[in-house]
C-alpha positions in Angstrom: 0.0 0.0 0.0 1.4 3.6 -1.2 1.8 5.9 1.5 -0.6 8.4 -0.2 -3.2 5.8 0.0 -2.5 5.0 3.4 -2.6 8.2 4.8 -6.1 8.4 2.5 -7.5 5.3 4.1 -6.8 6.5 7.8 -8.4 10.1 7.3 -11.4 8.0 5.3 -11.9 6.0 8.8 -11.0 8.6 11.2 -13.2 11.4 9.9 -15.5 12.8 12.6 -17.7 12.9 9.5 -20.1 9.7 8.3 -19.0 9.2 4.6 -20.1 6.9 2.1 -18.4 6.0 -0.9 -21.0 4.6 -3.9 -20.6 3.6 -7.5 -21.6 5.8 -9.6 -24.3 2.6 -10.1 -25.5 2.7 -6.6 -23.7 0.5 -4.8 -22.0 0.9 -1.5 -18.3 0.4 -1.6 -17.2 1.7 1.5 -18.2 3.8 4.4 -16.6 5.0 7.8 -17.4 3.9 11.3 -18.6 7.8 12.1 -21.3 6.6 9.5 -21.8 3.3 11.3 -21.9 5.0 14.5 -24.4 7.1 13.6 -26.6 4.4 12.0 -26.1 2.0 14.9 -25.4 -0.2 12.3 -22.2 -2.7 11.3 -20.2 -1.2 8.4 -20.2 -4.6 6.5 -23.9 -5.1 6.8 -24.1 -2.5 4.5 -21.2 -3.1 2.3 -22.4 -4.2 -1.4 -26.3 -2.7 -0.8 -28.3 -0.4 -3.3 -30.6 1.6 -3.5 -33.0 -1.7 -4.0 -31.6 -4.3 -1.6 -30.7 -2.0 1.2 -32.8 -2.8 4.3 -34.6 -1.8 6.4 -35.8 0.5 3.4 -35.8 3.7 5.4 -31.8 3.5 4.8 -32.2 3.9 1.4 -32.7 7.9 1.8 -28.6 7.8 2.7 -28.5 7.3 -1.2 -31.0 9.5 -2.7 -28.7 13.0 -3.4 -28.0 15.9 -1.4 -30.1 17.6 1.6 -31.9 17.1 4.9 -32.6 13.1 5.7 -35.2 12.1 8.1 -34.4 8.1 8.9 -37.7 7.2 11.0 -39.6 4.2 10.6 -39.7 0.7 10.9 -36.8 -0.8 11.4 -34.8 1.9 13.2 -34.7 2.1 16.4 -34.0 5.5 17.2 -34.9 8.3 14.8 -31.8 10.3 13.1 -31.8 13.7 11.1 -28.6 13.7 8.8 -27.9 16.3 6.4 -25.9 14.9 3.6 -23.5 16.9 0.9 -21.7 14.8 -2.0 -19.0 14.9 -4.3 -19.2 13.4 -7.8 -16.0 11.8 -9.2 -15.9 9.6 -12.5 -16.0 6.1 -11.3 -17.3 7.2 -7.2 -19.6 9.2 -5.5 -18.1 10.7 -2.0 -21.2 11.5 0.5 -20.5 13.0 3.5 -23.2 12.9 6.4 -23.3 15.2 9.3 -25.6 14.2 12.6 -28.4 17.3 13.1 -30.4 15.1 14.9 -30.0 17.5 18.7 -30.3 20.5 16.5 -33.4 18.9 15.0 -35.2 17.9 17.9 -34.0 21.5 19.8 -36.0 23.3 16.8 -38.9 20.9 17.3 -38.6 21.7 21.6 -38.7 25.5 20.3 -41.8 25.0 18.0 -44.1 23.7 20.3 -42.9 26.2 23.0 -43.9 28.4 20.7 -46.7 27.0 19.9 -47.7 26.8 23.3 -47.2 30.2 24.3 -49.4 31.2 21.3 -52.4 29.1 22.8 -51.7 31.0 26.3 -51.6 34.2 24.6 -55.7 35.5 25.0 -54.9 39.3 24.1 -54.9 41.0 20.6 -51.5 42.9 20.9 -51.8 46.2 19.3 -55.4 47.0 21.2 -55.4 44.5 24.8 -58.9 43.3 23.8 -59.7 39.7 24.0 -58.1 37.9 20.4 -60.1 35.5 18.9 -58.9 32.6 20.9 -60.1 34.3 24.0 -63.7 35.0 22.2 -63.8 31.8 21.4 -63.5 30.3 24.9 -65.9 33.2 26.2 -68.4 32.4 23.6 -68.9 28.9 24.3 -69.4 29.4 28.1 -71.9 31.9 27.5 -73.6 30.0 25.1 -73.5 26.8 27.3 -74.8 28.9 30.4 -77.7 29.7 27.9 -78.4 27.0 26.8 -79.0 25.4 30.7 -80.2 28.5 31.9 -82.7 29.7 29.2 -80.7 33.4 29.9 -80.6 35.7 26.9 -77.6 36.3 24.9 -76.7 38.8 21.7 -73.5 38.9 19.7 -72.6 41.9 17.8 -70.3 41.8 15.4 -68.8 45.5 14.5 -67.3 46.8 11.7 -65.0 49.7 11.4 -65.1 51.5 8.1 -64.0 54.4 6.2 -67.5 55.1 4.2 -65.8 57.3 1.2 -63.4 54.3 0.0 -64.8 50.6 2.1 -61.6 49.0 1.0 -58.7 51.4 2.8 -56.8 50.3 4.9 -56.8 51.9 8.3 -54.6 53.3 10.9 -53.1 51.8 14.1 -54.6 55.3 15.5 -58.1 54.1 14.5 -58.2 50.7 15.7 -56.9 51.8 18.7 -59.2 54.4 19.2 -62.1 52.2 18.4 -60.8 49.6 21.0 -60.9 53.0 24.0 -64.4 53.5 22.7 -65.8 50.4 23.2 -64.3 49.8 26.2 -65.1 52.9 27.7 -69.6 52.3 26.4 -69.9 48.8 27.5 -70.6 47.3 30.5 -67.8 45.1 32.5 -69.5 41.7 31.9 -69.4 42.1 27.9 -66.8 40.9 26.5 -65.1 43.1 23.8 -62.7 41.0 21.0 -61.1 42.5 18.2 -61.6 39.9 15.1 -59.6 41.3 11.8 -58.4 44.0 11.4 -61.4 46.4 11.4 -64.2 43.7 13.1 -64.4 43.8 16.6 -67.2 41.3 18.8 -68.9 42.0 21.4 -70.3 39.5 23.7 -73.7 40.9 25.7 -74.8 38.2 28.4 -77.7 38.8 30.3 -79.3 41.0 27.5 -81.8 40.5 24.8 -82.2 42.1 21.6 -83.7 45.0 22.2 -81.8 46.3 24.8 -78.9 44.9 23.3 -79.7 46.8 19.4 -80.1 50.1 21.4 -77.0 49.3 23.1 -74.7 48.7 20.2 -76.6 51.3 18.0 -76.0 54.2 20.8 -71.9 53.4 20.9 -71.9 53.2 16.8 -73.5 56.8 16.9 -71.0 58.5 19.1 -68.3 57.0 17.4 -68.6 59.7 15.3 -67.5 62.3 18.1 -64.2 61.2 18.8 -61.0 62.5 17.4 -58.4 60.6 15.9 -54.9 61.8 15.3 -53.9 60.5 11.7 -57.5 60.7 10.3 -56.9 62.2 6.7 -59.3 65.4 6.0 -62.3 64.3 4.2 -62.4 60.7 5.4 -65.2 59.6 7.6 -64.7 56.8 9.9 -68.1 54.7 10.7 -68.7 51.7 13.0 -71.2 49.7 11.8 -73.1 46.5 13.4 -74.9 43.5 13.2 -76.7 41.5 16.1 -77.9 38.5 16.7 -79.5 36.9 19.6 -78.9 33.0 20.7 -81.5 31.3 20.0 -82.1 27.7 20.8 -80.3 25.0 18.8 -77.3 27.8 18.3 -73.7 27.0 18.9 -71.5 29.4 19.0 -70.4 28.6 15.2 -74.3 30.0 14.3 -74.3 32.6 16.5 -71.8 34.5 14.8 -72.8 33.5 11.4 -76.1 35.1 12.2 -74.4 38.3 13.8 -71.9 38.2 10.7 -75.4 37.8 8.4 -77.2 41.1 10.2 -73.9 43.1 9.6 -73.9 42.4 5.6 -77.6 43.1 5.9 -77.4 46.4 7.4 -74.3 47.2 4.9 -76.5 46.2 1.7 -79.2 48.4 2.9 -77.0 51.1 3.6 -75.8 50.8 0.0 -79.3 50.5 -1.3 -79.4 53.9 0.8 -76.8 56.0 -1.1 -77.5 54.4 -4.4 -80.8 56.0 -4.3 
């Protein structure tokens, strides 16, 4: 044995990297024990396998290209992320392997943290109101105290709008003065949630509907009184509503489709209105 190919051999074996070294047909000719490691597998039980015969099949992903691996399945006993870079000669492909599998699993910890912390999170962040995770949750208990206690219930689903152009966009400065507004008209046992961008809901236990549209309809009306920094001259801002009242057989899936239905309503009338 030359020296060259000596001195080859040993940095082939002793590599802190898994490598593989394939036919350009697919077979495996060689591979390291940092590769074996890795696989919890012995070299020579792999030595002479392609992409057909190598088993358990979830090994055969060492020998499809470049990229992330995931090797999870039957047949392995402990799953292993690999991310795999290879060289092309004439007569011998050279893939080297590197272990991700703690850096992997570390992402996945910090996902569902994440993830976690999202499903804590009950509060819209540019206005404090309820988001609509926290409606949600509200919504159901009220509707399930409702439903065993016969007590009335409206939803109202608002709308914030500028009437000269119903498709702008609108300020921070507005949402967040809609948000004071509606805090500062409703009562403590409503629940305010802002929806969208422009839709805010507006849980009313205890109150039918009725008290409930004169409600709603008085805080819409002196919207119109406030003053908002950033508000362009000539635009009108305009909350609008729709209400609905549970009714039996509702979830809360129905209720807000029928507040959501009294708000188009009101808005195709309103249209009807200034058409005419």
């Amino acid at each position: 044995m030359s020296q060259n190919s000596e001195t080859e051999t040993i940095c082939f074996e002793r590599n802190p990297c898994g490598m593989l070294i394939m036919s350009v047909d697919g077979s495996i000719l060689q591979l390291n024990s940092a590769l074996a490691s890795m696989l919890g597998l012995p070299a020579n039980s792999l030595l002479g396998k392609n992409h057909e015969t190598l088993k358990p099949a979830v090994y055969q992903r060492l020998l499809k290209g470049e990229g992330l691996m995931h090797l999870a399945g039957p047949g392995i006993e402990q799953e292993k992320w690999l991310f795999c870079t290879e060289f092309q000669g004439s007569a011998e492909i050279i893939k080297f392997y590197q272990d991700i599998t703690e850096q992997m699993k570390m992402k996945q910890q910090i996902n569902a943290l994440q993830q976690q912390v999202e499903e804590l999170t009950i509060t819209d962040e540019l206005t404090g109101l309820a988001n609509p995770r926290a409606l949600n949750r509200a919504l159901n208990t009220q509707v399930t105290r409702s439903r065993r206690y016969q007590n009335p219930l409206c939803l109202a689903v608002m709308e914030l709008v500028d009437t000269g152009d119903l498709a702008a966009p609108l300020s921070d400065d507005a949402i967040l003065a809609t948000s004071r507004h509606l805090r500062d008209r409703l009562r403590w046992v409503d629940t305010i949630a802002r929806w969208d961008h422009n839709h805010f809901i507006v849980i009313l236990p205890e109150t039918n509907t009725e008290d409930g549209s004169d409600l709603i309809a008085k805080i819409c009306a002196g919207f119109s009184d406030i003053e908002i920094p950033s508000q362009q001259k000539g635009q009108t801002l305009e909350l609008r509503f729709g209400l609905a009242q549970w009714l039996k057989g509702n979830d809360s899936r129905i209720l807000m489709e029928r507040a959501a239905e009294a708000l188009n309503s009101h808005e195709e009338s309103q249209l009807e209105t200034n058409v005419n």
